[in-house]
N, C-alpha and C positions, 0 to 999 in steps of 0.2 A: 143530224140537223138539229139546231136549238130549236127547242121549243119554245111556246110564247102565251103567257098566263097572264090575262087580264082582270085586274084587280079593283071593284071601286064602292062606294056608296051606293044603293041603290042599283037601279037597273041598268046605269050608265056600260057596262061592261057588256051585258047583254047586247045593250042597242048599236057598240061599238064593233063587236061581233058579227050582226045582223046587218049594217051596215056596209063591212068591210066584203061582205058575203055579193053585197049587191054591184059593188065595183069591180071586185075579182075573182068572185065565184065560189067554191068551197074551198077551203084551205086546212093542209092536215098540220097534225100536231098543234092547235090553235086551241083555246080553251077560254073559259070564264069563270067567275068568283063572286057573286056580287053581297056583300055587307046590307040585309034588307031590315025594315024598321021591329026592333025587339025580338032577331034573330039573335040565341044564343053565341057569345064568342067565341065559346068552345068550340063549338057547330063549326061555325065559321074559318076557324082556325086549322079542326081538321077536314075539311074542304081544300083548302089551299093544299094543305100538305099532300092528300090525297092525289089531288090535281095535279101537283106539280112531280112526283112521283109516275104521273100516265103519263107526263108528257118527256119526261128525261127520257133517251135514249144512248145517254151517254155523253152528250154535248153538252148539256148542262139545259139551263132555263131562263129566259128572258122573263121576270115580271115586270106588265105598265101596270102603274096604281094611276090613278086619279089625284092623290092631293099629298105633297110629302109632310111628313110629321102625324098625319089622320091614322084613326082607326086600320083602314086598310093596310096604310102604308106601314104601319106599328107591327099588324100580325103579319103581313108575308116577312118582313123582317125576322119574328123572332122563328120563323118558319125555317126562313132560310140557315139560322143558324144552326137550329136543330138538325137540320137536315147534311149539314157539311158533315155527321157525322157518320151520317149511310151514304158517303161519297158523292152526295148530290149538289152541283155547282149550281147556286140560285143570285144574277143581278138582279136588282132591283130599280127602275127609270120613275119617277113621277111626274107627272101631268102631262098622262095621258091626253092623246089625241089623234085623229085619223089619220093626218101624215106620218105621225112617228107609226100609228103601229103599220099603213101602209109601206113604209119606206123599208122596217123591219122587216116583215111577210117577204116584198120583194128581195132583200138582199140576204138571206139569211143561207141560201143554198150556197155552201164551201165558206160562210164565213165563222169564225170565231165567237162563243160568246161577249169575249171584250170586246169584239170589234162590232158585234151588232148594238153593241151597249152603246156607243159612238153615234153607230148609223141612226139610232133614233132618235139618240140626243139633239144631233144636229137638225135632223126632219123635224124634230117636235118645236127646235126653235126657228128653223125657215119659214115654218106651218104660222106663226104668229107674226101680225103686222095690220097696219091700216093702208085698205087700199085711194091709194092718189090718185085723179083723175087726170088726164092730161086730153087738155086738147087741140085737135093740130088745128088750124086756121083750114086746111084745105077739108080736112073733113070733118066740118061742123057739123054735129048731128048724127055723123056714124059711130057706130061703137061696138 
């Protein structure tokens, strides 16, 4: 099964986590990273890699970062590179968010690291929009 490394600024990955925890309960092979203020990079860098090494089992690894071109999204990059060379397949998704990594979580049993790459691409951009109100003439005031 891929696993799934959440990557961000701040505590944001924690709370994505903890979060995702309260919708669907525990979920294995799931992990966090979080970049915190005047945490060394190195630190941070081997965290990720660390990280992302518990979570392979062979499928490879799904990371969501939070912001692409950022700090985060810069070291699991050059994480991932390094690590192609202990056999470890690392995608990388930015801007993070609870559909993408919910839609990921859910579809991830029998699928493909590419193909989850996909699944949360898609989630992450379904997951965004302004909602329109519509109202029917018969039910004014229900909602």
């Amino acid at each position: 099964m891929v696993g799934i490394l959440l990557v961000s600024h701040g505590r944001m990955a924690e709370g994505m986590l903890d979060t995702l925890g309260m919708v669907m309960g525990e979920v294995e092979q799931l992990d966090h990273v979080s970049l915190v203020m005047g945490e060394d990079y190195e630190v941070f860098e081997s965290q990720i890699a660390q990280k992302t090494r518990d979570l392979n089992d062979g499928d490879g690894v799904l990371a969501l970062v939070d912001l692409f071109g950022a700090s985060p999204f810069n070291v699991t990059q050059k994480v991932a590179h390094a690590l192609e060379g202990e056999g470890v397949r690392i995608r990388i998704v930015s801007g993070m968010n609870l559909g993408m990594l919910a839609e990921a979580v859910s579809m991830r049993e029998g699928s493909t690291l590419e193909g989850l790459v996909s699944v949360a691409m898609e989630a992450g951009h379904r997951g965004i929009g302004e909602p329109v109100q519509v109202v029917d003439d018969e039910n004014d005031g229900d909602y």
